[in-house]
SELO-270577 format. One record per residue (C-alpha): x, y, z. Coordinates in pm, whole numbers, padded with zeros to 5 digits, always signed. Layout:
XYZ...
//
This chain:
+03219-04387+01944+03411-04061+02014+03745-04037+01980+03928-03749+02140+04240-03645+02023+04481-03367+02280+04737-03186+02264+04704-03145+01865+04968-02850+01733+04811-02586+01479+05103-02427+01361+05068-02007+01280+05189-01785+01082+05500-01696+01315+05563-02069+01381+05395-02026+01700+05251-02412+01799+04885-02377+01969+04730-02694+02143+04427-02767+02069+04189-03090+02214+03937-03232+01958+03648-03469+01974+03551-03613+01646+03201-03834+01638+03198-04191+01512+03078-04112+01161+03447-04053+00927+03376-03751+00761+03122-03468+00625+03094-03316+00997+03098-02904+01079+03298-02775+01341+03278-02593+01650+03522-02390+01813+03564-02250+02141+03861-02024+02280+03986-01980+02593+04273-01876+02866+04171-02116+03062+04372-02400+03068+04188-02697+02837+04440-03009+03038+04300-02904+03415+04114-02629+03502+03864-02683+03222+03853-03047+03104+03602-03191+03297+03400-02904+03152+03509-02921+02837+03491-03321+02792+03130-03285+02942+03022-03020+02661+03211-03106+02346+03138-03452+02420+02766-03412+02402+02881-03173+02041+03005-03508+01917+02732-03700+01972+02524-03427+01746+02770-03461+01455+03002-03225+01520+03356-03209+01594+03416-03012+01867+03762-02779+01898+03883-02657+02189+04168-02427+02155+04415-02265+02450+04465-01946+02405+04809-01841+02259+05071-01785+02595+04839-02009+02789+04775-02371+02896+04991-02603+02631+04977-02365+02354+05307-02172+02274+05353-01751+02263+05315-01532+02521+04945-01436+02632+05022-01014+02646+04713-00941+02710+04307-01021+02641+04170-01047+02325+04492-00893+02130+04544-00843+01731+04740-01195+01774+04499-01371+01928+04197-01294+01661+04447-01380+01384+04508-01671+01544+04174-01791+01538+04093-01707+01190+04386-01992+01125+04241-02204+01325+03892-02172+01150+04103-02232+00808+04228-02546+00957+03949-02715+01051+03789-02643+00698+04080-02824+00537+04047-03144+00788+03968-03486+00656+03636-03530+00883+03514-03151+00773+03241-03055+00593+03372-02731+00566+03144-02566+00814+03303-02394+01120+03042-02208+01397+03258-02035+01702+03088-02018+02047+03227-01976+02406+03076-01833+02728+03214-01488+02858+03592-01496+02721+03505-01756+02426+03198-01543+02352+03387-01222+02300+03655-01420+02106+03348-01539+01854+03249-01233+01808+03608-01096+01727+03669-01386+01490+03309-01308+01309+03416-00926+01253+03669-01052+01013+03422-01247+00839+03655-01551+00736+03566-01828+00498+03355-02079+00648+03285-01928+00975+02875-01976+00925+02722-01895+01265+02795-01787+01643+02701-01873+01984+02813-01552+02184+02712-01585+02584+02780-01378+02819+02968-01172+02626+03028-00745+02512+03106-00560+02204+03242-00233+02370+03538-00302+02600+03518+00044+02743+03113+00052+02814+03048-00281+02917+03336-00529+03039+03500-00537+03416+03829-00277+03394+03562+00017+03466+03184+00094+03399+03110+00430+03305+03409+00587+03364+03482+00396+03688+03780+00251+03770+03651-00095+03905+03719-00228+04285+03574-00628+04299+03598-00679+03959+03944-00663+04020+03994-00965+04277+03897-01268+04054+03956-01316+03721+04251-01004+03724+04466-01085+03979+04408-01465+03885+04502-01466+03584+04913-01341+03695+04911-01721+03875+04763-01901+03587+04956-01724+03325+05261-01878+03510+05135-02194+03549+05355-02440+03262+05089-02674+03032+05207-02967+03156+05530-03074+03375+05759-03252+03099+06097-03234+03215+06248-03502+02988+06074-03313+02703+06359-03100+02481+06287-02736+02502+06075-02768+02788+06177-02592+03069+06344-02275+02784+06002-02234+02654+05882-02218+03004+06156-01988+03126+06040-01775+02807+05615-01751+02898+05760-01662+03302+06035-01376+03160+05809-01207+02912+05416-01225+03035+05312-00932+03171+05080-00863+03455+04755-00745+03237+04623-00587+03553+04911-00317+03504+04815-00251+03147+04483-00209+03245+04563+00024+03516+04762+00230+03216+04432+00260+03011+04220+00524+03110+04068+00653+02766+03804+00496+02605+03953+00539+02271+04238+00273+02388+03971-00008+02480+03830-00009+02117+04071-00249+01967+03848-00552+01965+03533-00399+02067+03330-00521+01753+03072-00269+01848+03301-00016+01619+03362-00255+01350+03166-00320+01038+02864-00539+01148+02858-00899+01165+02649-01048+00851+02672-01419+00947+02398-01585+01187+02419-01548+01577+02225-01697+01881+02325-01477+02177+02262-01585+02521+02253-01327+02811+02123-01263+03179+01966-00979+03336+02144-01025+03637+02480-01074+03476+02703-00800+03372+02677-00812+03028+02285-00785+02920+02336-00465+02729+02572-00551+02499+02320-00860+02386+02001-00582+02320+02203-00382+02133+02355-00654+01907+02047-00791+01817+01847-00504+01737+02137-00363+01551+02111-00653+01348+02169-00573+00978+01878-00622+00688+01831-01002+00654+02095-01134+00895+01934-01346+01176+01981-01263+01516+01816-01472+01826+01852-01391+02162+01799-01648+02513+01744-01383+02808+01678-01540+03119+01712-01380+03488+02027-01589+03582+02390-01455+03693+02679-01529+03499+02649-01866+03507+02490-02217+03301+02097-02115+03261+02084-02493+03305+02219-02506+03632+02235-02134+03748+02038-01877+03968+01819-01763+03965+01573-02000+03791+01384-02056+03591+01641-02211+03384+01672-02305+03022+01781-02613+02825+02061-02382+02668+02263-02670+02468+01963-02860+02315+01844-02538+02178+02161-02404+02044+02241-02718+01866+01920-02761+01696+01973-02411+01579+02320-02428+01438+02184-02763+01252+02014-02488+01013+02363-02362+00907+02628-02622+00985+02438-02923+00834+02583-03252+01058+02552-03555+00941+02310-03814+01102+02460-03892+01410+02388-04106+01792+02151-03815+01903+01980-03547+01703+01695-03273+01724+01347-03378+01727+01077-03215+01486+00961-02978+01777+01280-02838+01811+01402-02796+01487+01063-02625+01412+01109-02364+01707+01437-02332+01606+01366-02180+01252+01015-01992+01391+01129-01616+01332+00823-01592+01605+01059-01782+01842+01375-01509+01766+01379-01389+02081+01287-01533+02418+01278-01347+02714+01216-01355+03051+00948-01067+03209+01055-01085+03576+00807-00964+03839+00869-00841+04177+01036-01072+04422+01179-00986+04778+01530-00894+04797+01807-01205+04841+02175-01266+04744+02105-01559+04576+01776-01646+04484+01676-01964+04377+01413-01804+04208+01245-01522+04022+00908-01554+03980+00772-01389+03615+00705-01531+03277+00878-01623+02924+00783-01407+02638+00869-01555+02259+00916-01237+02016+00990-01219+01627+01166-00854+01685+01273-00694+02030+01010-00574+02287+01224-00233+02287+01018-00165+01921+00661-00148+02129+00762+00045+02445+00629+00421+02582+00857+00658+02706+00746+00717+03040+00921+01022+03238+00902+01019+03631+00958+01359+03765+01204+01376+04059+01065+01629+04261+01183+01832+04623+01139+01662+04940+01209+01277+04739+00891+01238+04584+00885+01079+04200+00578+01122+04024+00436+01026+03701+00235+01388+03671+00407+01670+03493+00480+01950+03743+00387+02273+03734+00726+02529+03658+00837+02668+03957+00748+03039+03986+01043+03261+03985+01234+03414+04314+01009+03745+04384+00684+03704+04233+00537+03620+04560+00486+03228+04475+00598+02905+04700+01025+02838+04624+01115+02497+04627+01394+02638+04898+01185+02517+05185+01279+02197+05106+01645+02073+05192+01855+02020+04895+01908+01675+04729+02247+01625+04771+02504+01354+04613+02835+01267+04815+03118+01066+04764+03160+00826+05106+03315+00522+04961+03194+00269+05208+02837+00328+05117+02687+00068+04897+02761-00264+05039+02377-00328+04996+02403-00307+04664+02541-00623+04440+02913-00703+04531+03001-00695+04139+02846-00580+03808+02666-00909+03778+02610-01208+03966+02826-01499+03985+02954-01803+04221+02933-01698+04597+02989-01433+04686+02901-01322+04404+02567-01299+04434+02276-00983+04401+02171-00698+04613+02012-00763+04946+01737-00528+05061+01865-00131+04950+01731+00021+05300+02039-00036+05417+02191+00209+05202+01943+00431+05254+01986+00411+05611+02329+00514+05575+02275+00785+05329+02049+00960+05596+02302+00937+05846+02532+01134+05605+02263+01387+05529+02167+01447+05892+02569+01511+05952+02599+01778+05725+02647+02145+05854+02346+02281+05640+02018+02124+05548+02020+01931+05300+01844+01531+05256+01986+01215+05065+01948+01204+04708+01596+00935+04710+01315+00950+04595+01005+00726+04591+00681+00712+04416+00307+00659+04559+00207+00333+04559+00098+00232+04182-00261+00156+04124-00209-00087+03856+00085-00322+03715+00375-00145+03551+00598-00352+03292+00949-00223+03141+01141-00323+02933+01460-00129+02788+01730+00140+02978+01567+00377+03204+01733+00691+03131+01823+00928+03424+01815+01303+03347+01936+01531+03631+02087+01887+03660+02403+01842+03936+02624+02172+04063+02976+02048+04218+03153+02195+04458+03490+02094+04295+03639+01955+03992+03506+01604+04034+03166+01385+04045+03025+01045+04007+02702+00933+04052+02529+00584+04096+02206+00571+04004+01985+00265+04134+01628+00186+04082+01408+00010+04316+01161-00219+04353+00977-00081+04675+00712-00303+04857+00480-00215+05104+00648-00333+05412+00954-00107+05284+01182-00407+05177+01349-00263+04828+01478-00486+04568+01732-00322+04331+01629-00381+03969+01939-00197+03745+02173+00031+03811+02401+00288+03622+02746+00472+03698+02861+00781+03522+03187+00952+03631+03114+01305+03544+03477+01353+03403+03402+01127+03133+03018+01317+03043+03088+01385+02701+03278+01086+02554+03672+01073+02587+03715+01260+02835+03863+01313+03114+03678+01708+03162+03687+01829+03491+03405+02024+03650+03388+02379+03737+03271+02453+04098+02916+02577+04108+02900+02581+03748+02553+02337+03700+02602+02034+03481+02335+01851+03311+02419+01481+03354+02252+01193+03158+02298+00802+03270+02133+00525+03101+02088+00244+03365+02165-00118+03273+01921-00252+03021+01646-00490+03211+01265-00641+03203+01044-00580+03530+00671-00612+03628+00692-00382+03905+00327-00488+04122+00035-00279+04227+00091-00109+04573+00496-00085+04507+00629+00224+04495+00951+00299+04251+01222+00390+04432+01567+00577+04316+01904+00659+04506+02163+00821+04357+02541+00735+04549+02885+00905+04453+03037+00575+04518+02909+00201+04553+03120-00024+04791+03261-00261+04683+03212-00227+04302+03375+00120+04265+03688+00282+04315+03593+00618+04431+03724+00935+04326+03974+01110+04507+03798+01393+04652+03513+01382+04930+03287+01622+04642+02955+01682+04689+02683+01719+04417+02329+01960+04468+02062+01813+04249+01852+02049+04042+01455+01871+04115+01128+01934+03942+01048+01924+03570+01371+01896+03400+01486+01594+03627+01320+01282+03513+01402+00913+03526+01208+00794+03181+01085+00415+03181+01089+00227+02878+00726+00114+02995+00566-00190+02809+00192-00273+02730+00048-00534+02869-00143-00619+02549-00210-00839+02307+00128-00901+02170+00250-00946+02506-00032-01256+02540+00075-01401+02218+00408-01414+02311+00394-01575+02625+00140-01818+02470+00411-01874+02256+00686-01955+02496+00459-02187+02670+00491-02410+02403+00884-02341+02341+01090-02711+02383+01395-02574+02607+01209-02273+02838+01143-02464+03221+00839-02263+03347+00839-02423+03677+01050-02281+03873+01389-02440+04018+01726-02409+03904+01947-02511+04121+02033-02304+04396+02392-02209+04504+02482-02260+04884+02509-02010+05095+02183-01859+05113+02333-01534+05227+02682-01331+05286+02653-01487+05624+02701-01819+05542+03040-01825+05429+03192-01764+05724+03234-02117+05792+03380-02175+05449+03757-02141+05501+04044-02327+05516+04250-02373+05862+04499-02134+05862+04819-02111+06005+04944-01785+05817+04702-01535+05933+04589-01441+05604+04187-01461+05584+04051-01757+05492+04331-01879+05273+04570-02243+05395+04919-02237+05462+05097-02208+05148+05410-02363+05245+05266-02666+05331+04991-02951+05112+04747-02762+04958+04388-02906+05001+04153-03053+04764+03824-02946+04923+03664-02605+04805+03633-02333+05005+03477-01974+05029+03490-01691+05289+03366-01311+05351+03325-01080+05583+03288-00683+05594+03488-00472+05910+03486-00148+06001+03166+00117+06019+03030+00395+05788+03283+00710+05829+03591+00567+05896+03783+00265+05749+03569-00008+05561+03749-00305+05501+03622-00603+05288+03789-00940+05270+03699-01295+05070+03948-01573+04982+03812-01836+04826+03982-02201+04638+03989-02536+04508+04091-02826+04312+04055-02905+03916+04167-03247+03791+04297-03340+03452+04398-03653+03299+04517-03938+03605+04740-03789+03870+04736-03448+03767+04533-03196+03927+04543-02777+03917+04475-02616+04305+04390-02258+04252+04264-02001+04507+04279-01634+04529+04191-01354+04829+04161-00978+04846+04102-00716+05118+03951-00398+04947+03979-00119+05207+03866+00212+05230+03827+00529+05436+03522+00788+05414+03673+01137+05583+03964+01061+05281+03868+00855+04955+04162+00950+04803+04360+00670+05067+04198+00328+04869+04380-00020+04842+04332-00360+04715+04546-00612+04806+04491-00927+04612+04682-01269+04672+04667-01597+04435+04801-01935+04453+04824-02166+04168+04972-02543+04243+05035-02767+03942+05012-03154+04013+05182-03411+03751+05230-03707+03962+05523-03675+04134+05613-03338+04028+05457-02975+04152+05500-02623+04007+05381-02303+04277+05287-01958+04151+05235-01742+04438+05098-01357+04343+05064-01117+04593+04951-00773+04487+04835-00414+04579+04689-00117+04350+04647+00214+04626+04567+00581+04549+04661+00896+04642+04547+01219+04490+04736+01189+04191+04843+00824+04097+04735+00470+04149+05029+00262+04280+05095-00100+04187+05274-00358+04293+05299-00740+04236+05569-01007+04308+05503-01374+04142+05719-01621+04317+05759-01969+04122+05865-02290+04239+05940-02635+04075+05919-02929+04349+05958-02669+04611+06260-02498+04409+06286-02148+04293+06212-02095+03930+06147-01728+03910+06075-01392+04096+05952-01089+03907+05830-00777+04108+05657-00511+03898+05604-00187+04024+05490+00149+03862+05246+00485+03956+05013+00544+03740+04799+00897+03689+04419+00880+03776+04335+01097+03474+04030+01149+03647+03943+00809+03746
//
């Protein structure tokens, strides 16, 4: 039987205590390790999680460790920031630890979805003693390129609501309510004086030289096993393709790519799902060695497991009609020894006058005065920055929980885009284009690469580049997207542009897999902004696209041939890949239906309860969109609910933000975020209350945040921080 030990204290180097929970399997000794870290709170918010998952660890022979973050949950410190120098240290101790324990075997393998995957990967830079494998998921190596703060050069909008602003309440939040416990409430008083806001400091860093600390993808590469597990429609594919076919000589590297949002492939959208867990066990038993224990691998799966055929499995999605949350995506699983990226054709797509994309070379234009056709009898392709534009789009880099979810049909934005075009003083026509209808099945796999000659008519530009799935009746599905702020071009940055001095501009979309179908045409848009994702720039610019030879979109276009067969032949057969489709879907099916997802209200505020009174134990979830195209766009979603710990304690946590801006002045931007944390130890109850705001002006981002804390309805502690910040071109 399992026994579970909490609260154990791992003492650092600084005397710093860390709590840590542990499950150790029946068997006394001789078993590996694995470790997951997190910020997110091990006693509430994540135990019935984390008892689910290290539970089934235990029953495979492993002692599972799950370790709060230091500053957060029960351990002790003060949590500065993500992923600091601290915090990696930290970690490597830990690993030491558990390699000196009486039940180890010596063996230590990290793994952790999102946060805990990015922690793994920090800890396996270091390369410490017994640290043998690692299950990365959902996670980046390049801070800067690929995590929430900005994409691209992009200060981020939505990405801002959730896991930022929430993490100012949680931070606050005490492990546990011990008031008869010496020290407590001091070491308390200490994490509420001295934790910073990390929004602020991420507000402060707008180069990308200062998001490198902890990126691994500029560190030495990682030369133990790892088994990475990523979505196409999450936010954090690319960082997955490039870390395993970066791999170094004679390290193995697997990959599990599915189609599903940042959440379990087991229980995510949108299916088909995967058995995740079975197969990452059954791998790790290659380098961990567990002992014989209640439940193991069977001969299938430890055979697929060590098939370098079987090293990466992949989902080929085909064309499906545009939803928020699908419950499906029809395609097929491919099984690969190396990536599909090796066997792709470069494939350019001219972007030619009048928003027609074509596969055939075009003739050069003949030059002003020799008597030939100009392209000037076509209206100008032109970019320009109306922040509200873009709400058809996906509401964050990658899919999530409600709202969370993926773009609905793009017309809308292109309906919108028009309406801009046709307002302008001179001709001119949305920056689109679409293809003829393709005579046969087109497969890619890779980062379409946009190239594209822009002249600004100031010192600032951004462009959003989508591609489309179009169908026949019109409907278009987005498949990947890519942001470039034109300040940041040529690597550090920030360079601002020279009016009607041409700049060539090159974007590499979001890695992806798609069988566009015959009869669909490829479609491409290309925003300044993209509502709610981005913050815009402060100027209303404008950007005149260069078309015809030398602008291309370039598809990493894949045979259909007779690797392709053998590899889906191959996944056929795989143990954990579900072919038939159904993961479970998320409710709502659309935007739409969270309306009815709120709380009663008293206070006014959208969606969210009264937060002087009992705070509820149901979930709930609410958005809505106000306001039209060219004036003030306003976007609002509050959404909460209950975790419970060990008996009569429970964690209520909810958070809210209206993201509002204005088209005739993008400059005038603001988020206003508000979060509510309620600790529950029977008959006690500590309140964290955050209410925030970043705005803009021309010059400086403004924030503000005051965290109110109560202990059984008495003030604790107030903090309000306040500071202006530069845009630096953001």
């Amino acid at each position: 039987m399992t026994t579970i030990l909490r609260d154990v204290r791992i003492t650092m180097r600084d005397g710093v205590e860390l709590s840590a929970d542990i499950w150790i399997p029946a068997r006394a000794a001789g078993h590996p390790a694995i470790l997951e870290v997190l910020p997110y709170r091990k006693d509430d918010y994540h135990r019935s999680a984390d008892d689910a998952l290290m539970g089934a660890v235990a029953r495979r022979g492993y002692v599972g460790c799950r370790l709060d973050v230091r500053g957060t949950g029960r351990s002790d410190g003060i949590a500065v920031d993500e992923y600091t120098e601290d915090e990696t240290v930290d970690m490597l101790e830990v690993i030491a630890w558990l390699r000196t324990q009486p039940w180890s075997n010596g063996r230590v393998a990290a793994w952790g979805w999102s946060y805990g995957g990015f922690t793994s990967l920090m800890a396996a830079a270091r390369r410490p003693e017994g640290l043998v494998a690692i299950v990365p998921c959902y996670a980046s190596d390049d801070r800067w390129e690929d995590d929430v703060h900005q994409n691209g050069g992009m200060r981020t909008a939505s990405e801002q609501f959730g896991y930022a602003a929430s993490m100012i309440g949680m931070n606050a939040m005490p492990g546990g309510i011990e008031l008869e416990r010496a020290g407590w409430m001091e070491g308390w008083r200490r994490r509420l004086e001295e934790t910073p806001p990390w929004t602020l400091g991420w507000l402060r860093h707008g180069r990308p030289s200062e998001w490198r600390h902890n990126s691994v993808r500029f560190a030495p590469p990682i030369q133990i096993p790892m088994l990475q597990i990523a979505g196409w429609c999450d936010g954090y594919p690319n960082p997955a393709w490039r870390l395993q076919e970066s791999a170094p000589p004679g390290v193995e590297r697997r990959l599990l790519c599915g189609p599903w949002v940042h959440l379990s492939p087991e229980t995510g959208y949108p299916g088909p799902g995967a058995a995740w867990l079975p197969l990452t066990l059954a791998w790790l038993d290659r380098f961990c060695a567990p002992p014989a224990a209640e439940e193991s691998a069977t001969d299938v799966e430890r055979a697929a497991a060590a098939d370098p055929a079987q090293s990466i499995l992949w989902y080929l999605p085909s064309t499906r009609p545009p939803a928020r949350f699908p419950a499906e995506w029809p395609g097929e699983w491919i099984a690969d020894s190396v990536s599909p990226s090796l066997r792709v054709i470069e494939r350019a797509l001219f972007l030619l006058p009048g928003g027609v994309a074509t596969f055939e070379v075009p003739a050069p234009a003949p030059a002003l005065g020799d008597g030939g056709a100009s392209s000037d009898r076509h209206a100008p392709a032109v970019i320009h920055n109306v922040p509200s534009i873009g709400a058809a789009g996906p509401l964050c880099f990658g899919g999530g929980s409600p709202p969370i979810g993926l773009a609905e049909d793009l017309r809308g934005d292109v309906t919108n885009l028009d309406v801009v075009a046709a307002a302008s003083v001179t001709p001119e026509r949305a920056a689109m284009w679409s293809s003829a209808p393709l005579s046969e099945e087109l497969l890619i796999c890779g980062r379409p690469r946009l190239r594209i000659l822009v002249t600004p008519d100031g010192s600032e530009g951004a462009i959003v580049a989508r591609l489309g799935d179009q169908a026949p009746d019109g409907a278009i599905t987005m498949v990947t997207q890519g942001i470039l702020n034109l300040a940041y071009r040529s690597g550090e940055g920030p360079v601002a542009l020279a009016r009607g001095e041409p700049v060539e501009v090159t974007i590499d979309l979001r890695v992806i897999a798609h069988a566009f179908a015959a009869g669909h045409r490829i479609h491409l848009q290309l925003l300044g902004s993209a509502f709610p994702i981005t913050w815009p720039l402060a100027t209303p610019f404008a950007l005149t696209c260069t078309e015809g030879a030398s602008a291309t979109l370039t598809l990493p276009q894949l045979p259909r041939d007779a690797a392709l067969t053998a590899g889906a032949a191959r996944a056929a057969n795989n143990p954990w890949l579900r072919h038939a489709l159904g993961a479970r879907a998320p409710t709502p099916t659309s935007l739409a239906g969270l309306s009815e997802r709120s709380y009663p209200t008293r206070t006014g505020e959208f969606g969210a309860p009264d937060r002087n009174g009992d705070l509820p134990d149901t979930a709930a979830s609410v958005w809505d969109q106000v306001g039209e195209a060219g004036g003030r766009v306003t976007a609002r979603f509050f959404g909460g609910g209950r975790a419970f710990g060990a008996p009569g304690v429970s964690l209520y946590s909810d958070e809210g933000f209206t993201y509002s801006v204005d088209d005739a002045t993008p400059a005038d931007t603001s988020l206003q975020t508000s979060v509510a944390y309620e600790l529950r130890d029977g008959a006690h109850a500590v309140r964290a209350i955050a209410s925030g705001e970043i705005r803009s002006d021309t010059r400086d981002f403004h924030y503000r945040c005051e965290l109110t804390v109560t202990l059984d309805g008495k003030p604790v502690h107030q903090v309000t921080w306040e500071e202006r910040v530069p845009r630096d071109g953001r």
